[in-house]
C-alpha positions as MATLAB code, in Angstrom:
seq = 'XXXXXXXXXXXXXXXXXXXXXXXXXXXXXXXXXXXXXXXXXXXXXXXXXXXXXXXXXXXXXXXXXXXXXXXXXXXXXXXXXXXXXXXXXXXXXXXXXXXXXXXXXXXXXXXXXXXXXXXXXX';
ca = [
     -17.157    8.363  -34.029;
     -14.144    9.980  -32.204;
     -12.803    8.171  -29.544;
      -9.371    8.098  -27.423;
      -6.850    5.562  -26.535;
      -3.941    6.442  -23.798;
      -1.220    4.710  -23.300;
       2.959    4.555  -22.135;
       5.500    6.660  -23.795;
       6.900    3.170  -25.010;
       3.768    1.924  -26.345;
       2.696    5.250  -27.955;
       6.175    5.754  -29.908;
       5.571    1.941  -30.783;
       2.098    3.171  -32.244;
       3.656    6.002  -34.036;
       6.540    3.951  -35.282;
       3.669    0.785  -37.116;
       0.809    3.819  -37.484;
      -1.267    1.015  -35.707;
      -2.063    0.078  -31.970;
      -1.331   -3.464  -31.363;
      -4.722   -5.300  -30.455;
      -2.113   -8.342  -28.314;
       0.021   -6.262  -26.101;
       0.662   -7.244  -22.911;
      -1.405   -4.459  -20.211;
      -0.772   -3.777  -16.812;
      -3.437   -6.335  -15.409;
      -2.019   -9.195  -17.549;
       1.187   -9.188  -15.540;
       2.144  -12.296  -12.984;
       1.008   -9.960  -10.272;
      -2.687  -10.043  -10.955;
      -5.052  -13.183  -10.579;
      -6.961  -14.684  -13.472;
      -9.853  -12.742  -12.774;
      -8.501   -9.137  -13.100;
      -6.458  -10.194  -16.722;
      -7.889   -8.288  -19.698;
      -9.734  -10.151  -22.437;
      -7.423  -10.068  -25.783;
      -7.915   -8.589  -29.127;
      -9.469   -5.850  -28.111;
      -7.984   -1.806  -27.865;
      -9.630   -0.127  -25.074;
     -11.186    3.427  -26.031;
     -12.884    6.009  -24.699;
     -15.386    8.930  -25.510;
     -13.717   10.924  -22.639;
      -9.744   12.069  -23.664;
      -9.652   13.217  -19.808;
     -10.280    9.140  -19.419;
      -7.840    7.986  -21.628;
      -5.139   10.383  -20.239;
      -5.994    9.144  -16.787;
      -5.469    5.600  -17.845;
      -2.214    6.620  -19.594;
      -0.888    8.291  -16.245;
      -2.085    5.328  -14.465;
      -0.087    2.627  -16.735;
       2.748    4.931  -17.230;
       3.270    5.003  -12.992;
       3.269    1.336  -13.039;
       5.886    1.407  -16.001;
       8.089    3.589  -14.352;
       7.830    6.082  -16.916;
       6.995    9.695  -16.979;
       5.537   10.718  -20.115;
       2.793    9.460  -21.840;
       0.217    9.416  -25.298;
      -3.286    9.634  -25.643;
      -4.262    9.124  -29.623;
      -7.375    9.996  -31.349;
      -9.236    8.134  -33.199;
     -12.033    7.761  -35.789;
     -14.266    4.283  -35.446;
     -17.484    3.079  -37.142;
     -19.733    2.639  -34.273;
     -21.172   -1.021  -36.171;
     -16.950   -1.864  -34.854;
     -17.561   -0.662  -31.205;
     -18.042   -3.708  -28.566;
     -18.990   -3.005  -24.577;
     -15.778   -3.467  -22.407;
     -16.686   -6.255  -20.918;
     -13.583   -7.157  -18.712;
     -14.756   -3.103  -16.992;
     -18.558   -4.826  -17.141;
     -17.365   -8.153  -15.211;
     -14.807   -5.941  -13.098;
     -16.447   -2.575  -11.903;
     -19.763   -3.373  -12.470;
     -20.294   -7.250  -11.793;
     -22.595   -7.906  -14.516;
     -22.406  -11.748  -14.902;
     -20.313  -13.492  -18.015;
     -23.336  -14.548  -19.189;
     -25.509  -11.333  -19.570;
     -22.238  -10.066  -20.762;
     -22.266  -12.286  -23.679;
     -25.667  -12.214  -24.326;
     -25.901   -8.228  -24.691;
     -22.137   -8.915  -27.243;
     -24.308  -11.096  -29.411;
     -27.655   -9.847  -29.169;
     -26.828   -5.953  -29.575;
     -28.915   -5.516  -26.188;
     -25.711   -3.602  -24.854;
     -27.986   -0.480  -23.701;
     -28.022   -1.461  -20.061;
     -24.440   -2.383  -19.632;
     -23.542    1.040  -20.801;
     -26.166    2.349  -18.846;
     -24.120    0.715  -15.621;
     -20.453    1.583  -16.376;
     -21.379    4.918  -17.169;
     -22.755    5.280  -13.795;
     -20.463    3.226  -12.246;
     -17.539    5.933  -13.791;
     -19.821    8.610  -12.613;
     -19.317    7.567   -8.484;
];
């Protein structure tokens, strides 16, 4: 499946630089500003179907970086490796923890997708 990933000038020549994107970085909502609640879950590389989404995300982080430039990469992933975002879940569309990690581990993720892509929609 092809899917997008944007990011900072910085990050994106780091990504060119180790040909991989770093699964640990820090992100914009994991810095002292933000509360507990809005911090991204780790270990995970956020991706789109969209590339007009994961430019807008680039732009976004790049502001808050201070930089002007940014990268939005392409890539191919086995859907069987694809998990629902569940910090945008919890965050935008306030599906509980729980039903959140019941749909993870019991591939019942059709409704969750079913609510952020509406949620993106508005």
């Amino acid at each position: 499946m092809k899917l997008y990933h944007g990011t900072t000038c910085t990050n994106g020549e780091s990504i060119l630089k180790e040909k991989s994107i770093n699964i640990n970085c820090i992100g914009e909502y994991d810095k002292d500003s933000y509360n507990e609640e809005t911090k991204t879950t780790k270990g995970f590389i956020y991706l789109s179907t969209e590339p007009y989404l994961a430019y807008y995300y680039a732009q976004k982080h790049s502001v808050f970086s201070n930089e002007t430039k940014c990268y939005v990469f392409q890539v191919e992933v086995d859907e069987k490796d694809l998990f629902v975002d569940s910090d945008e879940a919890r965050l935008i569309a306030k599906i509980s923890p729980e039903e959140i990690k019941k749909c993870q581990y019991q591939n019942h993720c059709q409704d969750i997708i079913t609510i952020l892509c509406e949620q993106t929609k508005n």
